[in-house]
N, C-alpha and C positions, 0 to 999 in steps of 0.2 A: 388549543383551538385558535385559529387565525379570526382574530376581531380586532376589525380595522377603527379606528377612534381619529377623529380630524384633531389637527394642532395648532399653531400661530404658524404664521407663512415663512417669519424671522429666527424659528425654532429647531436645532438644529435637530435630528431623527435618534431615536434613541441607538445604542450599539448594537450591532445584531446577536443574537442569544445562540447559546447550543450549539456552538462553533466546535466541529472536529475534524479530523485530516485521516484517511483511509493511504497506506502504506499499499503502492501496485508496481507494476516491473518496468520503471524509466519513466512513470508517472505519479502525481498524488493527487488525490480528492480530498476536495472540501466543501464540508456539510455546513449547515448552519439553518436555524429557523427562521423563518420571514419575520419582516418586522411588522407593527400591529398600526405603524402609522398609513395613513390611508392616502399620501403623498408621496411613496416613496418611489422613484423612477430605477435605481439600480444599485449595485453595490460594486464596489473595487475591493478586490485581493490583494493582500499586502505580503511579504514574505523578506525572513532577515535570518542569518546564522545564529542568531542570539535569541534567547528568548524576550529581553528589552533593550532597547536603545533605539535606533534608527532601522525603521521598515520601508524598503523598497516596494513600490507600486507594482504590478503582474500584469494586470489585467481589471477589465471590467466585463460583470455582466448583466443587462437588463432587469429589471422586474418583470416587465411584461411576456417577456421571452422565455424566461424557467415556466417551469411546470412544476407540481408539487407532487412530492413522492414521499407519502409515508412522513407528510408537514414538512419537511425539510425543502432545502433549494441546496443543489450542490453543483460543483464544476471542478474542473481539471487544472493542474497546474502540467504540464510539458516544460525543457527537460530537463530535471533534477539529476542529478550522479546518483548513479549505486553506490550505498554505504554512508552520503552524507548525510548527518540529519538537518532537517531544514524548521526552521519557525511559520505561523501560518495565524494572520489574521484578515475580521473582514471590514471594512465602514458602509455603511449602508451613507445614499443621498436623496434628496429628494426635489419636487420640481424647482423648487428655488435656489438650486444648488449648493444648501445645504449639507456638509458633511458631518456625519457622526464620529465619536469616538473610534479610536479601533476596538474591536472584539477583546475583553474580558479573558478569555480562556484562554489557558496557555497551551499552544496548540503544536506540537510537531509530529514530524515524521521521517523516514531515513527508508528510503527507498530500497528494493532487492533485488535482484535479478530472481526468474522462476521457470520452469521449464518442464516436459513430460520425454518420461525415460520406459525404457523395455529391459530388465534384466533377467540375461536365461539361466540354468539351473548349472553350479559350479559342475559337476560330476560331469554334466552332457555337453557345457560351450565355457570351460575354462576363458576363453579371450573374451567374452562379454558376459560375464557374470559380476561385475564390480563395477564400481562409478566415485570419480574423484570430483565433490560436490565444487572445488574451489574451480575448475578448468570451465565451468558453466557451457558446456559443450553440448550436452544431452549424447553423448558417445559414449558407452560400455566399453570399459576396459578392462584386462586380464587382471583375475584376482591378487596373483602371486607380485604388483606393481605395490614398491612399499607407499605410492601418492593414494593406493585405493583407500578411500574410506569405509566401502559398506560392499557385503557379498550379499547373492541371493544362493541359498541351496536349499537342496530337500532332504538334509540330513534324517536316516529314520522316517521314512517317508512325512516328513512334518515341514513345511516350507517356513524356512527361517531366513532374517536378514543378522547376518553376523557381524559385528565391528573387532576390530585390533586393539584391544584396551589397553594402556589407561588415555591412549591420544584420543580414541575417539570412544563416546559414552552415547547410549543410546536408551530408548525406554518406548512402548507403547504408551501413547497416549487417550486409546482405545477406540469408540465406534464416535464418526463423527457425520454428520449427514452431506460433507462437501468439503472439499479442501480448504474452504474459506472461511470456518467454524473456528480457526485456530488461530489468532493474534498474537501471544508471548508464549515464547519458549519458558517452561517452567525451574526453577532452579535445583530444584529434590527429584526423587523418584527414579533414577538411570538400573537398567538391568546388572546385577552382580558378577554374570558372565556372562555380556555382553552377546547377547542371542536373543532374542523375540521372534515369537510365533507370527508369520506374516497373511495377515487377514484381510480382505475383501472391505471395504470402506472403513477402516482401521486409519488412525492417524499418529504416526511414528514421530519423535523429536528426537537430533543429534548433536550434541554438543562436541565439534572438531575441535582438539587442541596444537595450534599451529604457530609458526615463528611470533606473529604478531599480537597473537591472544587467541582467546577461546571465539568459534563462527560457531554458529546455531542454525539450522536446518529443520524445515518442516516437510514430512512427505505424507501422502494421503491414497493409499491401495485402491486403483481402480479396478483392476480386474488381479485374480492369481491362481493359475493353476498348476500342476507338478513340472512344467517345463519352462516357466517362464514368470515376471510381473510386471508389471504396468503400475504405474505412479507420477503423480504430478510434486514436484518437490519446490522449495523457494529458499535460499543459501542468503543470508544476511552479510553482509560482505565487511560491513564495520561490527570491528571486533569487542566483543563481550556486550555486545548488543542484544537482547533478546526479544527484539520487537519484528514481528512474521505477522504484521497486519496481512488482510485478505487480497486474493488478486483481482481483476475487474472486473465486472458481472456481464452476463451477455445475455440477460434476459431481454426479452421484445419491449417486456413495460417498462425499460428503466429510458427509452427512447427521448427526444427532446433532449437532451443534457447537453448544458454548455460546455465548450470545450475552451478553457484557457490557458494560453501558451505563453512563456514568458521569463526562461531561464538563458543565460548565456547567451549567441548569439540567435534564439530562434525567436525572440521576441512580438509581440503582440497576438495577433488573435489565429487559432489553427486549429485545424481539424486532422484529428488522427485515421489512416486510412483502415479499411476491414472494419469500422463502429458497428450497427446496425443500422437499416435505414429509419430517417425519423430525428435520429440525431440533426443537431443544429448551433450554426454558428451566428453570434452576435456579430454587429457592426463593428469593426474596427477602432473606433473611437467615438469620445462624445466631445463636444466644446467645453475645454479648461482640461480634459481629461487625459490630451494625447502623448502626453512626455512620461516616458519610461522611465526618467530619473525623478521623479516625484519621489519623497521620503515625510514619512510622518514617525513621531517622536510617542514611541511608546515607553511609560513611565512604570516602576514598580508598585504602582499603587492599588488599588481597586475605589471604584467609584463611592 
C-alpha cells in the first residue's frame, strides 16, 4: 500500500522498489512501485549492457503523470534490437532535486520479435502448411523446404503440429488463458516423436537447433479447425536464450502509460503510433535533466 511519509528537504529519496522489465516486440517495459516519500517529483530510467558498471540515462518520467495500475508505475523503453539483452534501472527524485540510488534489482530483458500466422492442412495446401520461425515473415511455406520448422496436418483426422527431429523439439505446454501467460521456455518436457495434438488456446514451445545455437519459440492456438490454424508465435532471436516474456497488452485500462524512448538514434521522449487513446506523453525534459549522456555508477553491492 502507497503511504506517503514527509522527509528532510536535504534527504535524498529512497530507491525505487519492485523494479521489473516485461520482454515485447522492439520494445521493453518497466514496472516498479512508487516511492512512499511524499516529495517525490519523477523518476529517470537508466539502461546499461551490463548488469553493473556505468548506466546510461533513457529518459524521465513524472510522478504526477503516471497513473497507478495494480500499485505499480511503469513505462517504455523504445528501440532496443531483437535478441539484445539489455540492463534496466530506475532513480526516483524529488522536489529538491534530489536523486536516489539506482534500483536494487537486477533487471534485464532481451527483446523478440512476434507475429500471427494461418497454417492450412498439409494433405489440402502443401505450399502453406509450414512456417520457417527464423524468416520472421508471418508467410506459410511449403512443407517439403528443409528451412521449414513446423507443419500443420490432420493426420488420422487428429490436427497435429509436426517437427523434423532431433533439429527441432517441440512439446505442448497445455491450456493457457492468453499468449501472454508464457515467459521461459522450459528446459525438459519435448515430445518423443515430435508430434503434438494441436488444440484451441493450447500453448506450444519449440526449441529450433540452428548454426548459432539453440532459438526457442512460443505459440499460443487461437482458433483450429480440420483445414487450417491460426496462432500467435514470438521467435527469440538470441540464442539459447529462453526468455518469451509477454507481448503488449491492449487493454482500455492499461491507458495513461508513459511512453519512453531512448535507444540509438531515437532518443528522448515518443509516442508509439496504434497505443489506445488515453495514452500520454511526458514533457521532454526537466532542468539538470536534459543530457542523454548522463551515466551513474551502479555498484555490486546492495544497500
Amino acid at each position: 500500500m502507497y503511504v506517503p511519509r514527509e522527509v528532510p528537504a536535504d534527504c535524498p529519496p529512497s530507491a525505487p522498489r519492485g523494479v521489473y522489465a516485461v520482454n515485447l516486440d522492439g520494445y521493453v517495459q518497466i514496472r516498479w512501485y512508487p516511492n512512499p516519500e511524499d516529495d517525490i517529483v519523477g523518476y529517470d530510467i537508466w539502461k546499461h549492457d551490463e548488469p553493473y558498471g556505468n548506466y546510461s540515462y533513457i529518459g524521465t518520467v513524472y510522478a504526477e503523470d503516471l497513473c497507478s495500475y495494480d500499485d505499480d508505475e511503469y513505462c517504455f523503453d523504445y528501440y532496443p534490437l531483437h535478441g539484445n539483452q539489455y540492463y534496466y534501472a530506475v532513480a526516483a527524485y524529488d522536489e529538491a532535486d534530489n536523486l536516489s540510488d539506482l534500483s536494487y534489482e537486477v533487471i534485464s530483458a532481451t527483446p523478440r520479435p512476434e507475429g500471427f500466422l494461418r497454417l492450412y492442412d498439409a494433405a489440402l495446401d502443401p505450399d502453406s502448411c509450414g512456417y520457417d520461425f527464423s524468416s520472421l515473415s508471418n508467410i506459410a511455406q511449403d512443407c517439403s523446404l528443409p528451412s521449414t520448422d513446423i507443419v500443420f496436418d490432420t493426420t488420422g483426422a487428429v490436427n497435429l503440429f509436426t517437427v523434423t527431429m532431433p533439429r527441432v523439439m517441440i512439446q505442448d505446454y497445455g491450456y493457457k488463458y492468453s499468449f501472454d501467460d508464457v515467459y521461459l521456455a522450459p528446459e525438459l518436457g519435448w515430445s518423443s516423436n515430435g508430434s503434438v495434438e494441436v488444440i484451441e488456446s493450447h500453448c506450444y514451445i519449440l526449441r529450433l537447433g540452428e548454426a548459432d545455437g539453440s532459438h526457442y519459440v512460443k505459440l499460443w492456438v487461437y482458433t483450429v479447425a480440420d483445414s487450417c490454424a491460426d496462432f500467435w508465435w514470438a521467435y527469440q532471436t538470441d540464442p539459447d536464450n529462453r526468455d518469451l516474456m509477454p507481448g503488449p497488452a491492449d487493454d482500455e485500462e492499461d491507458a495513461n502509460i508513459m511512453l519512453i524512448s531512448g535507444f540509438g538514434e531515437t532518443g528522448g521522449i515518443k509516442k508509439m503510433n496504434g497505443f489506445p487513446k488515453g495514452r500520454r506523453v511526458p514533457p521532454t525534459n526537466r532542468s539538470g535533466k536534459q543530457d542523454d549522456d548522463r551515466i551513474l555508477q551502479r555498484q555490486n553491492t546492495l544497500p
